[in-house]
N, C-alpha and C positions, 0 to 999 in steps of 0.2 A: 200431529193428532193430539186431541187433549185426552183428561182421563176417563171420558167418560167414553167416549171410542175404544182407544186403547181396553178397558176393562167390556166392552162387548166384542172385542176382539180375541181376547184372552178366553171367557167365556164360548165364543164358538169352537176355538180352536180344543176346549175341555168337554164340550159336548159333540163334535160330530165327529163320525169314523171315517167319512169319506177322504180318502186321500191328496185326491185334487185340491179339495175347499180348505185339509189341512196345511197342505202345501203354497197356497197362495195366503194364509192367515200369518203363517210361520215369513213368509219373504215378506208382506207389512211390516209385520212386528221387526225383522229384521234391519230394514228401510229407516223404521220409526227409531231404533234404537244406534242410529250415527249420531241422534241429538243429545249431547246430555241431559237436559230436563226430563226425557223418556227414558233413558235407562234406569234412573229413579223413581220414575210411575210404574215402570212395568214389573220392579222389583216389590216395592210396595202392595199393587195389584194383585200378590203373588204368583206373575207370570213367570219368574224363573224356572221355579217347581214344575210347573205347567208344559212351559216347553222342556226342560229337563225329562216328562215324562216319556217325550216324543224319541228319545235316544233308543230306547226297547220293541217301539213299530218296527213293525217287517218287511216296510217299505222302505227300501233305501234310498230314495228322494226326499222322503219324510222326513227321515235320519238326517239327510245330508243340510236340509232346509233350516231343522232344528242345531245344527253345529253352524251352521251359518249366524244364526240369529245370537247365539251362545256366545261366537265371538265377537260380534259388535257388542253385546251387554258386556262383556269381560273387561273392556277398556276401563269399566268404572270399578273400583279397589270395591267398595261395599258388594257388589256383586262378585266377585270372585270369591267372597268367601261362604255366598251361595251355591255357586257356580261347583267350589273343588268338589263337593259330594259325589259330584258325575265324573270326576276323570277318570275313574275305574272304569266304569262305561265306553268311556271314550277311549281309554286306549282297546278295550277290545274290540269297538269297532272299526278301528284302524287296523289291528292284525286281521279282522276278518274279515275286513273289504278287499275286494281285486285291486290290482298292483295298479296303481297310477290313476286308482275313479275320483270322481269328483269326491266321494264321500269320505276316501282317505286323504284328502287333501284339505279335508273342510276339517277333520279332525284334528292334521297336524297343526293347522292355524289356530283353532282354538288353547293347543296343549302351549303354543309357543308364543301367546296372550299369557297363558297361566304361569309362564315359568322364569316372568321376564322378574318377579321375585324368587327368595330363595322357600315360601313359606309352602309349599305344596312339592316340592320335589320329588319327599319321601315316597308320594302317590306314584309318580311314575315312573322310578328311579330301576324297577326290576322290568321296563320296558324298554331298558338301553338296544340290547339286544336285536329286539324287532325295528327302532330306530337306524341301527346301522346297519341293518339288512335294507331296509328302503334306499339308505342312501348307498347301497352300493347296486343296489338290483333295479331300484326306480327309474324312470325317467327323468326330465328336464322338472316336470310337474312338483315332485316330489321328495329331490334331492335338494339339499341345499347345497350353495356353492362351495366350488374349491376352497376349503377351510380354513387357510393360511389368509386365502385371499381376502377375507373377513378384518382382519384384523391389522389394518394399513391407515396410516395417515389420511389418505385421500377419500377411506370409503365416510359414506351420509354417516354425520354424529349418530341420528337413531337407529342404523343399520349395527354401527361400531360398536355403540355403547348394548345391543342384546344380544351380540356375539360374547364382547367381557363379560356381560352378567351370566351368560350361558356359563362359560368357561371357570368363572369365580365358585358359583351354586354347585358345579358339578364338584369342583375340585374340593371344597368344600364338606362335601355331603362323602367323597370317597374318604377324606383323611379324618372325619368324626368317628366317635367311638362306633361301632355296631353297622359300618358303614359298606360298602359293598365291597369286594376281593374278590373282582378278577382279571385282576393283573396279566393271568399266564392265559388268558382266552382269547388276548389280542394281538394281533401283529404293530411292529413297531409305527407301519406306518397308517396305523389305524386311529382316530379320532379318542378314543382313551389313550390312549399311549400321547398322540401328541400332546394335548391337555393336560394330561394326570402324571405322566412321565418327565424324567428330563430331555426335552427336546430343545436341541439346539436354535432349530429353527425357530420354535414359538419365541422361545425366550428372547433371541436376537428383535423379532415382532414387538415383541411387549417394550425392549429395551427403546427401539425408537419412539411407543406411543407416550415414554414417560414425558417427551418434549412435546406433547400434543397443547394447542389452544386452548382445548376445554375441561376444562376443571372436572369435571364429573369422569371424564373418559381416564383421567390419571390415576383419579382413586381409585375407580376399579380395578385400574392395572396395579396401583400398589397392593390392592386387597388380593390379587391373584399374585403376587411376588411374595408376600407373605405369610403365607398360609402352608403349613409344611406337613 
């Protein structure tokens, strides 16, 4: 779509209330925005704002449509710094969607676009909590894999390397000053504790990615070995 669509797309999806019409405007824009050249028209447009608005509709289709489109625009760094305004939004409509609906699935994809840096964490760092209650109460849908299993030789570089960076930002953001303490809320073999804790197992994990191929995936691991 060029921009002159796209900004009468923008435009409908700012002027009508009807649900349906905003939900098929929202899966366009969504569609339009796997291109790069359109994540930058619709940001320009200022269509982020726009669909950003749709996060507070009381439709959860709407909602779900609007975290949809949110994380295909997130790919591009200039919009993510549009973007973090809403993840206070976002995560509470992750806590107040039903267990395993589209909408809280649509959320966590956008949160985990947003966190593949360390620059928005602070946002949702008091949302661990509800996080590891999904992953232990969720379905297939919702949980993410066996944890360890993450962080192996074999798994996809880009699956690899946003599991480290997960691991690095958390550990990170627990050992800075003013940074979170709740160490004694987790059991051992809870996802902070393996992370944040001395876990044999991690560590033995990380030790072999230090021999990994790819350059990027080692610094990460160094960046997780030394941070104390």
């Amino acid at each position: 779509m060029d921009a002159d669509a796209l900004q009468k797309l923008i435009h409908l999806l700012k002027a009508t209330d009807d649900p349906l019409i905003q939900e098929q405007a929202l899966i366009t824009l969504s569609n339009s925005a796997a291109f790069s050249v359109n994540q930058d028209l619709i940001r320009n447009l200022d269509g982020l704002s726009v669909i950003g608005g749709m996060l507070l509709d009381c439709v959860p289709t709407v909602k779900e449509k609007a975290l949809n489109a949110l994380n295909n625009l997130s790919m591009n760094i200039k919009n993510q710094e549009e973007i973090q305004v809403y993840i206070m939004q976002v995560c509470k409509n992750i806590e107040s969607a039903p267990l395993n609906s589209d909408l809280q699935l649509a959320g966590l994809r956008l949160l985990t676009n947003m966190s593949v840096t360390d620059d928005y964490y602070f946002k949702m760092i008091k949302k661990i909590p509800c996080f590891l209650h999904l992953l232990s109460e969720g379905s297939e849908r919702t949980q993410v894999p066996s944890l360890l299993s993450l962080f192996d030789n074999c798994v996809n570089r880009d699956i690899l390397l946003r599991a480290l960076a997960f691991a690095a930002n958390l550990k990170k953001n627990v050992n800075s000053e003013g940074g979170i303490t709740m160490e004694d809320e987790y059991s051992e073999d809870s996802v902070f504790s393996i992370l944040c804790r001395d876990s044999t197992a991690f560590a033995q994990k990380l030790a072999s990615l230090l021999h990994h191929p790819d350059t990027d995936v080692r610094e990460q691991v160094v960046r997780i070995l030394t941070q104390h």
